[in-house]
C-alpha positions as MATLAB code, in Angstrom:
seq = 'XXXXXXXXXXXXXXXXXXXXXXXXXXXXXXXXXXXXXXXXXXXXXXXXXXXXXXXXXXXXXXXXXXXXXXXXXXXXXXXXXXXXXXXXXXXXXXXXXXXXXXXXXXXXXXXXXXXXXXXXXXXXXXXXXXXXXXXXXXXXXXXXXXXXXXXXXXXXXXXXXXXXXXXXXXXXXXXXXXXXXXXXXXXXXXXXXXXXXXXXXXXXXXXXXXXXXXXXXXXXXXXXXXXXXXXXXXXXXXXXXXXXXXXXXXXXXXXXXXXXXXXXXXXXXXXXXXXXXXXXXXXXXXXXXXXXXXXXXXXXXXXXXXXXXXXXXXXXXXXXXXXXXXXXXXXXXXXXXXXXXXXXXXXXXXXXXXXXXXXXXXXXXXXXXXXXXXXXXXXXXXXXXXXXXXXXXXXXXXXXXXXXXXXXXXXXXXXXXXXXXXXXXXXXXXXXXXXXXXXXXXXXXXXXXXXXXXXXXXXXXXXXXXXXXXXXXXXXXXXXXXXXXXXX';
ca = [
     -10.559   60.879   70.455;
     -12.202   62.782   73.217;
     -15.805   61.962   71.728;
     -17.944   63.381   74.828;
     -16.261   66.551   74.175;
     -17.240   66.732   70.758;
     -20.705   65.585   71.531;
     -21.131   68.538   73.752;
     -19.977   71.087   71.614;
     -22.213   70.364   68.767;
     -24.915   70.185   71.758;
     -23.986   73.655   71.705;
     -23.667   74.518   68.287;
     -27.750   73.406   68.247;
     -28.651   75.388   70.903;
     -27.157   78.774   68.815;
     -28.521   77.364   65.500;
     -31.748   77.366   67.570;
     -32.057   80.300   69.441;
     -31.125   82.098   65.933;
     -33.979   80.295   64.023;
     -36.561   82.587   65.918;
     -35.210   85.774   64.260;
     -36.803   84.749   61.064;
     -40.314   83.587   62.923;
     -40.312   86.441   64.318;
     -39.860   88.508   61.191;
     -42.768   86.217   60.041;
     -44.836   87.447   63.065;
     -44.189   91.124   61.669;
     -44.848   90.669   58.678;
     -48.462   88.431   58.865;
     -46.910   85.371   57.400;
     -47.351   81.849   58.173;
     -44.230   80.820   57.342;
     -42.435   81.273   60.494;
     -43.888   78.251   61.630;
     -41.122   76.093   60.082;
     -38.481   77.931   61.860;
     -40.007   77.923   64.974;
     -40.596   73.810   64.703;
     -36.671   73.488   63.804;
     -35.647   75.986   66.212;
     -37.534   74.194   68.791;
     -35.491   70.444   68.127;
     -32.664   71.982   67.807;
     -32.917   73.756   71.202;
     -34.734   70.828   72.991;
     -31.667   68.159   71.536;
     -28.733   70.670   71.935;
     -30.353   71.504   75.932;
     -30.030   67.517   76.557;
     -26.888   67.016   75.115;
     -24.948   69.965   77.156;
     -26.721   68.824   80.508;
     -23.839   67.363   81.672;
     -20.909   68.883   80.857;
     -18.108   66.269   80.309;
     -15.448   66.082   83.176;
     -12.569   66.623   80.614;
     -12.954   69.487   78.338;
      -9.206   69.034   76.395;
      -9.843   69.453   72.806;
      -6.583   68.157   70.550;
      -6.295   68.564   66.416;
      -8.671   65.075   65.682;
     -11.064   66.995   68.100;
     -10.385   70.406   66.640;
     -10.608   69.168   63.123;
     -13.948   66.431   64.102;
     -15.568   69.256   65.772;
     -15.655   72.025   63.297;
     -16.649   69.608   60.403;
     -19.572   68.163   61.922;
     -20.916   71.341   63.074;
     -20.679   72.880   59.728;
     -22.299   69.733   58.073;
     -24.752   69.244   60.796;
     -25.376   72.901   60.626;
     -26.108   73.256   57.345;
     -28.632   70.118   57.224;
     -30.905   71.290   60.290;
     -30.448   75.060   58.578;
     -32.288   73.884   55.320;
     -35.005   72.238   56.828;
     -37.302   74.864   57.293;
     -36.926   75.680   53.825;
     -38.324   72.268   52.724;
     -41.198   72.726   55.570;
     -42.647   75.721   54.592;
     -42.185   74.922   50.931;
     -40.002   77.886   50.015;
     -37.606   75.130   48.210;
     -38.997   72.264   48.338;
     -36.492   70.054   47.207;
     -33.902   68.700   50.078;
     -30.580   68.842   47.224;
     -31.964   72.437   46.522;
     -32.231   73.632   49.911;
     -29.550   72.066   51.356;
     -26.999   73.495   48.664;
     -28.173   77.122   49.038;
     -27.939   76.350   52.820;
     -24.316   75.060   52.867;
     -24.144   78.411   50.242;
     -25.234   80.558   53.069;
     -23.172   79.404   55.756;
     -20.092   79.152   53.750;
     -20.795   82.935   52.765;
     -20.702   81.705   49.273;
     -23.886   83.194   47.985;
     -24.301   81.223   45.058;
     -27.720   80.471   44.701;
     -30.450   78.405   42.820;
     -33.223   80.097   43.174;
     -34.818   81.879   40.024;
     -36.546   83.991   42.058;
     -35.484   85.048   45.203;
     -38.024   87.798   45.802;
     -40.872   85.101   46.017;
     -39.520   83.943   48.963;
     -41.003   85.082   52.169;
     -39.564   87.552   54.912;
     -38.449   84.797   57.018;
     -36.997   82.885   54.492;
     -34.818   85.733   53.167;
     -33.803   86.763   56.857;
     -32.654   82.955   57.583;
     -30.434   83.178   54.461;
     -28.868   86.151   55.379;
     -28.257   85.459   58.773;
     -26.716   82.046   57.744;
     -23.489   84.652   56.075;
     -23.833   86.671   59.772;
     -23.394   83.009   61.569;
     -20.684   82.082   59.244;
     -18.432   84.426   58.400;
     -16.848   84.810   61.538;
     -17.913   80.878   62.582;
     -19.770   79.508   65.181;
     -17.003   77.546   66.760;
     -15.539   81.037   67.780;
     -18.577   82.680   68.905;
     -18.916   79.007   71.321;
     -14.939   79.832   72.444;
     -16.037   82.996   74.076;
     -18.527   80.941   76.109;
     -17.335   78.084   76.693;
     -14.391   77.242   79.234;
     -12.066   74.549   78.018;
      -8.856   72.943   79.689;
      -5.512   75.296   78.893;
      -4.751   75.859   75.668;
      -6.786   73.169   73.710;
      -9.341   75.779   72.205;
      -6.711   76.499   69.812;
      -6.985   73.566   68.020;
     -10.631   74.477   67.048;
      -9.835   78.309   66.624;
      -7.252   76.641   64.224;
      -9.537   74.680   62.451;
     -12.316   76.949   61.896;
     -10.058   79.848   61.381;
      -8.853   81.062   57.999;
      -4.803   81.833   56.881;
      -1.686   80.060   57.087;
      -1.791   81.028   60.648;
      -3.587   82.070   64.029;
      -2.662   84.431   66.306;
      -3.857   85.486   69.351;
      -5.263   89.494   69.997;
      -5.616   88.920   73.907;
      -3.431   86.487   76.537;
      -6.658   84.037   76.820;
      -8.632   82.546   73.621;
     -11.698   83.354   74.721;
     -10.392   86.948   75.141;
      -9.698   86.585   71.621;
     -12.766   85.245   70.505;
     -15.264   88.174   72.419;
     -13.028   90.679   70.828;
     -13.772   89.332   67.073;
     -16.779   89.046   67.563;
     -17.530   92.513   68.983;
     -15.523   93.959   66.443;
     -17.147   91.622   64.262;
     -20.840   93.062   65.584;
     -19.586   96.500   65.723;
     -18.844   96.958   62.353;
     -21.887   95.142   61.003;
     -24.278   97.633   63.366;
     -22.339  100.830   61.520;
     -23.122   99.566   57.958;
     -27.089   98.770   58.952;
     -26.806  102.243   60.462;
     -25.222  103.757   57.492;
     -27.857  102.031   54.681;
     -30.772  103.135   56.966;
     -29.135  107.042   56.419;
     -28.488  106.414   52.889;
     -32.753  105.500   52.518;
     -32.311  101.936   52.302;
     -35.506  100.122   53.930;
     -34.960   98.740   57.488;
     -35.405   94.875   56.391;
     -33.137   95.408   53.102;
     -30.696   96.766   55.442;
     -30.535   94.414   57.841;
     -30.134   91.894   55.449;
     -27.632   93.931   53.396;
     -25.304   94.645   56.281;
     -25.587   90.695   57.993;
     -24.193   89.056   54.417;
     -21.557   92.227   54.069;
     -20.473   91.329   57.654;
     -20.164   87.819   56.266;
     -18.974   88.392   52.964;
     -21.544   86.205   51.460;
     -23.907   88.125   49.063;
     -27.167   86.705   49.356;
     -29.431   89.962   48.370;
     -33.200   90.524   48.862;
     -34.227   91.518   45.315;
     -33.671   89.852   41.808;
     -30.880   92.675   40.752;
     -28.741   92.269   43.657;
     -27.486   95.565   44.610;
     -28.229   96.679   41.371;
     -31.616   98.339   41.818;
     -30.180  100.838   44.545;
     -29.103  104.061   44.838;
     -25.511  104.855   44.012;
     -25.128  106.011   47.480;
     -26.029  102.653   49.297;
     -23.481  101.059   46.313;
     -21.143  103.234   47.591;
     -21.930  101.726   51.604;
     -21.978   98.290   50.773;
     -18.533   98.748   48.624;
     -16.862  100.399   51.330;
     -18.006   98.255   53.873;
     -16.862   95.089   51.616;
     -13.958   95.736   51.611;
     -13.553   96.649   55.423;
     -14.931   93.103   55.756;
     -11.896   91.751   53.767;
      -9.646   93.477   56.144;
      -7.971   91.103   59.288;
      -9.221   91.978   62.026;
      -6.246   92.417   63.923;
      -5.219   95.486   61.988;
      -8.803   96.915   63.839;
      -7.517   95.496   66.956;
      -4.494   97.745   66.567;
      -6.098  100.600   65.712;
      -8.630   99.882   69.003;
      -5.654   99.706   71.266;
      -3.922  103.004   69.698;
      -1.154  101.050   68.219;
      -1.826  102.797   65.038;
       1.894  102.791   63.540;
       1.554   99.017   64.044;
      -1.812   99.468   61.913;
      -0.817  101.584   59.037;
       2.403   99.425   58.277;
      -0.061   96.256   58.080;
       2.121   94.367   55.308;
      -1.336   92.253   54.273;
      -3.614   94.817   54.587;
      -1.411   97.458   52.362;
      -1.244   94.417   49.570;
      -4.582   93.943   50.007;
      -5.783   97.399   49.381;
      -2.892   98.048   46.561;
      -4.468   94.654   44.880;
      -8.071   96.498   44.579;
      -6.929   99.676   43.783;
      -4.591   97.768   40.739;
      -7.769   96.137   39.962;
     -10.157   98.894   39.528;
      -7.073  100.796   37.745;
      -7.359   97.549   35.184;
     -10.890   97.575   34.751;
     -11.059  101.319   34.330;
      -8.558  101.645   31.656;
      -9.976   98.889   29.871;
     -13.689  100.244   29.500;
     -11.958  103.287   28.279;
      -9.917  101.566   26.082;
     -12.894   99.648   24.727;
     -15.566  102.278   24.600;
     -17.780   99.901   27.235;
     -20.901  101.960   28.040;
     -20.137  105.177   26.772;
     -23.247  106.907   28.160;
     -22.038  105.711   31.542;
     -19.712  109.348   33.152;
     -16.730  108.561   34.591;
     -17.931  108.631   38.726;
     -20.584  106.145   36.939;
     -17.918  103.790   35.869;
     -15.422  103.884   39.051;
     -18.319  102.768   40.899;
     -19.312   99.755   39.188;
     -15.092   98.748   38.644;
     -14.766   99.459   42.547;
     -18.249   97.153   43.692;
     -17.094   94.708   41.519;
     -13.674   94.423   42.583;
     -14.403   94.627   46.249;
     -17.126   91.779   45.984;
     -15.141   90.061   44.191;
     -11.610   90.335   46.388;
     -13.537   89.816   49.320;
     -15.821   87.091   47.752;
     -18.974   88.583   48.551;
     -20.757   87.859   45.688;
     -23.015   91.468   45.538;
     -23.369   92.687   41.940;
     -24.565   96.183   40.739;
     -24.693   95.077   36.965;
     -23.863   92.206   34.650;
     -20.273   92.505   34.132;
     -19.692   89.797   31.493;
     -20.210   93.168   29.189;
     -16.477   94.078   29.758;
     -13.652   93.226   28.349;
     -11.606   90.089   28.749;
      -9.016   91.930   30.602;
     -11.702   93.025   33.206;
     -13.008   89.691   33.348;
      -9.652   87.830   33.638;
      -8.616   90.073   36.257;
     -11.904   89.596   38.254;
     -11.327   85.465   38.010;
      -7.744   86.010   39.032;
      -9.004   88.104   42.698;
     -11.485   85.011   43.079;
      -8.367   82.922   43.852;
      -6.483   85.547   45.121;
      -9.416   86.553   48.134;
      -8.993   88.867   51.019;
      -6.857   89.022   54.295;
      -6.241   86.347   56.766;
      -8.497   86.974   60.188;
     -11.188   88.506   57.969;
     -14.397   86.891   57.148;
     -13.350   86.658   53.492;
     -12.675   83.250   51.670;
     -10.277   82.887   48.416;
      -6.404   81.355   49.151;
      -5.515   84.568   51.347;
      -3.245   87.932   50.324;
      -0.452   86.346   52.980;
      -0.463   82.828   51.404;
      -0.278   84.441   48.026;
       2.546   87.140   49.588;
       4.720   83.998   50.970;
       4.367   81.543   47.963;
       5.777   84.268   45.622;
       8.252   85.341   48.322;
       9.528   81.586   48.550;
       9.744   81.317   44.816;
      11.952   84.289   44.856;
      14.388   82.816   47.055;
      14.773   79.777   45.455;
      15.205   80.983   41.886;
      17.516   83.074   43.699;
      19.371   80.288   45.468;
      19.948   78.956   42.170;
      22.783   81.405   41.625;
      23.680   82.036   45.232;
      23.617   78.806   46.942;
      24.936   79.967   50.097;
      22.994   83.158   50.171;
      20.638   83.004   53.517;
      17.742   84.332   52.718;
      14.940   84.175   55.448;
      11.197   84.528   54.000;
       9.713   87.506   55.816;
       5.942   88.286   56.340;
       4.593   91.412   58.556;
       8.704   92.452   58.980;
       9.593   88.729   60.885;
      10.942   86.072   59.720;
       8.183   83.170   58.718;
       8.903   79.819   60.455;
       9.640   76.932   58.085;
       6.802   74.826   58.838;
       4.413   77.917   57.734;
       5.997   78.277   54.806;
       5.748   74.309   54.134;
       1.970   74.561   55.642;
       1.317   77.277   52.552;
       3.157   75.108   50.086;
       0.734   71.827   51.015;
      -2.275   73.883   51.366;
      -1.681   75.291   47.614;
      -1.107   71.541   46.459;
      -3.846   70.379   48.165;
      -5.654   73.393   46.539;
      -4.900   72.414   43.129;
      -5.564   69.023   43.517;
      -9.260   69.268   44.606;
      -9.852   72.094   42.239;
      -8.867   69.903   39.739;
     -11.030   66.925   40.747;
     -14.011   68.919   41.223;
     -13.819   70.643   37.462;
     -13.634   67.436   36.412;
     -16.583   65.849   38.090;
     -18.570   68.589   37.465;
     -17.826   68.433   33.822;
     -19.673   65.518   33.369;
     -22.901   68.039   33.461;
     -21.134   68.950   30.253;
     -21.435   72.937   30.172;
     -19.384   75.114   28.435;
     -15.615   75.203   30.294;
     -16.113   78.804   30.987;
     -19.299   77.844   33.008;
     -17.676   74.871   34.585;
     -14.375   76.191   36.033;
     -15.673   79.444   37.299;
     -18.510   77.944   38.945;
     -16.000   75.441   40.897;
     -14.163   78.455   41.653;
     -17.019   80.581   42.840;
     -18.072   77.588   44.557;
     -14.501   76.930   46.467;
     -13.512   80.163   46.592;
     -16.774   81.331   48.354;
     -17.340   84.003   46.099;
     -20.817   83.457   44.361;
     -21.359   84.225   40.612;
     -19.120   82.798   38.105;
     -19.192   83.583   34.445;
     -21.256   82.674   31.577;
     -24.567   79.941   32.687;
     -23.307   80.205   35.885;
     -23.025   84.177   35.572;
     -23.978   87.194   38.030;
     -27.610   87.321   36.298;
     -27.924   83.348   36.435;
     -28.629   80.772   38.947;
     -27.251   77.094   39.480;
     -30.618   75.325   39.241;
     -29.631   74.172   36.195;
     -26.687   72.063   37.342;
     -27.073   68.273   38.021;
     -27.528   66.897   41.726;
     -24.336   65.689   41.691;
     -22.898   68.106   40.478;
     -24.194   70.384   43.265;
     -23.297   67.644   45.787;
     -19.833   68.233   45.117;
     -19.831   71.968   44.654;
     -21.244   71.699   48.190;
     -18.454   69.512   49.243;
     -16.052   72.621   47.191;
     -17.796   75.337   49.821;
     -17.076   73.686   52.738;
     -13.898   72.819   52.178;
     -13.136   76.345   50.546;
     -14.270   78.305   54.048;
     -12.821   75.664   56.578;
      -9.572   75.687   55.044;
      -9.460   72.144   53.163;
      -8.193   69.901   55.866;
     -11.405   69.413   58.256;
     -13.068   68.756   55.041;
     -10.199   66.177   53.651;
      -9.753   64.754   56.914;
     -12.825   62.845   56.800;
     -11.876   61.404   53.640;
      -9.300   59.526   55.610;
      -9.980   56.243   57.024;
      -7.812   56.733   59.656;
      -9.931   59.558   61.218;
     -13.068   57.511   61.549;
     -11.037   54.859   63.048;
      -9.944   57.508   65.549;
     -13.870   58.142   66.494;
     -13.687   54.891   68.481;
     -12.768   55.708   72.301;
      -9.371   54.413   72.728;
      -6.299   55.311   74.442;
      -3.687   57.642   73.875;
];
């Protein structure tokens, strides 16, 4: 393994964790609070550590998958650990388990959270946990590939890693090209919702918080009620803009280069959208059906069905009211769009409309095959033909899926909650969506889980928004035996 290169990255990766950290002390400095101080101190080691580690840039710069896959889960872990710190420092959650779950929650773009209370924290506190979805949902490993200049095509092993779907393309010739154009879209579309909120009376603070964890899909809100205590028009905003986040990003690099036939006959993206609008359809019918909140008019309703469903799609986490009021049907199809999640290249988490589109297309053709054995039938995804060793890459990704889901309901049934509260917080917690249902609810916290229990619903995040295998490769012994220098 090519550890100097590692090394240097996550030199790197401190120096942006660090340089970020002085947002919130300077919202501190605003604001008259003390604070600040925290995140100055840990912005300050990070940036003094990360400046000595990239001093000397190593001679070779050739990142392969062990790299790719090393790189991306240190930085996430290492990330997440110097992130919570000033949390524990200034005393805003004291305890390291605490802070370090609701850290990994934040980077992940999870947004479940324990806190009780999360308007007690201070302004720099609730900045840091926003920005911790901003830093995230696109990833930081991508932001560092449109800096840094690495041998040939090696940065696509960490684009790879860090990216989610079943596969990544490239917008531009060069992946650093590719990199500064996701990101500027990525930063484009984030200033247009802050803009929007501020026009739709939303205060200047609760909108830049809003529109950082839309941008990320995470959900971390300012006030107790989530979205819920706002007006219908910044509902509307954040809805909208929710589900633009769950868009790939490559359908926006089409439209950008005028290639808007190319756009509109997105194959993901039109699932994607028909999924919501099949979803709200659901949810409407069935409040009808049920007489849910009757004094609620019908404009009243299709709002709530269409924030829910895009938070939920996109696995923001954002709620407007407590929806374990509706019906089972409305519930059932909300847990079904937490494993279901948003497009590939988007900053959503969930198993991804295309994996979902090519498992059920490849289950097609073999019950097909069945009775027409020597019937070719290619699987097709965006009009081509989808190599064999993507469609095997989906097939061991939704094993691999099942199998830690599994594990981790069962480990975190030894807390012994209700099943309800156990297997949707797993799946909020893997998913990256947020609230779950019952004590682990949109109107609940998960304080009340065990350490351990949290310990591995952290592990469930980070494995959830890197795409399981940087996660379950360091469960191999074989990859630690690779982190001694050898030869190839």
């Amino acid at each position: 393994m090519n550890l100097k290169s590692v090394v240097y990255i996550l030199g790197w990766m401190l120096n942006i964790e660090g340089a970020l950290m002085l947002m919130p002390f300077l919202a501190s400095l605003v604001y008259g609070e003390h604070d600040g101080i925290a995140f100055l101190t840990i912005a300050l080691l990070c940036i003094v550590i990360g400046t000595i580690i990239v001093f000397r840039k190593p001679k070779n710069m050739t990142f392969f998958t062990r790299e790719g896959f090393a790189v991306t889960a240190f930085s996430w872990i290492l990330l997440s650990i110097l992130g919570c710190l000033p949390f524990v420092i200034n005393g805003d959650i004291p305890s390291f388990t605490n802070a370090l779950f609701e850290t990994v929650s934040g980077f992940t773009t999870t947004g479940t959270s324990i806190l009780d209370d999360v308007e007690a924290l201070s302004h720099a506190s609730l900045l840091w946990r926003s920005l911790t979805h901003w830093i995230g949902g696109m990833g930081v490993l991508v932001f560092l590939l449109a800096l840094i200049p690495m041998t040939g095509g090696s940065t696509m092993n960490i684009m790879r890693a860090e990216s989610p779907g079943p596969t990544v393309s490239k917008l531009m010739p060069k992946i650093r090209q590719t990199a500064f154009v996701l990101y500027a879209i990525y930063l484009a579309l984030t200033v247009a919702e802050f803009i929007a909120l501020v026009i739709a009376r939303m205060p200047a603070f609760d909108a830049l918080n809003t529109a950082v964890a839309t941008a990320g899909t995470g959900g971390f809100g300012v006030k107790a009620t989530s979205m819920g205590g706002y007006s219908p028009a910044i509902q509307w905003v954040v809805a909208v803009f929710m589900m633009l986040f769950g868009v790939n990003f490559g359908v926006y690099f089409l439209l950008i280069t005028k290639r808007f036939r190319a756009a509109l006959v997105h194959e993901e993206a039109r699932y994607y959208l028909l999924i919501i609008l099949g979803a709200v359809t659901v949810i409407m019918c069935s409040l009808y059906a049920f007489n849910i909140s009757p004094e609620m008019g019908f404009m009243t309703k299709l709002r709530h069905a269409f924030f829910q469903v895009a938070s939920v799609i996109t696995t923001t986490g954002f709620t407007t009211l407590d929806y374990e009021i509706w019906p089972q049907i409305a519930l059932v199809t909300m847990v079904t769009l937490m494993f279901v999640g948003a497009c590939a290249g988007s900053t959503g988490g969930g198993i991804k409309v295309s994996r979902v589109l090519i498992f059920f297309r490849t289950v097609k053709r073999e019950i097909t095959l069945f009775f027409h054995p020597k019937r070719v039938m290619p699987i097709k995804a965006e009009q081509k033909p989808v190599p064999p060793e993507v469609v095997r890459s989906v097939s061991v990704f939704l094993s691999a899926y099942v199998l830690v889901f599994v594990i981790s309901v069962l480990l975190v049934s030894l807390d012994n909650n209700d099943f309800t509260t156990t297997f949707t917080a797993v799946a909020a917690t893997m998913n990256n969506i947020g609230p779950g249902l019952s004590k682990a609810g949109p109107t609940e916290s998960f304080s009340f889980f065990s350490p351990f229990a949290k310990y591995v619903m952290m592990f469930d995040m980070l494995a959830g928004r890197l795409e399981l295998y940087p996660m379950l490769i360091m469960l191999m012994p074989d990859f630690w035996k690779g982190m001694l220098p050898h030869r190839r």
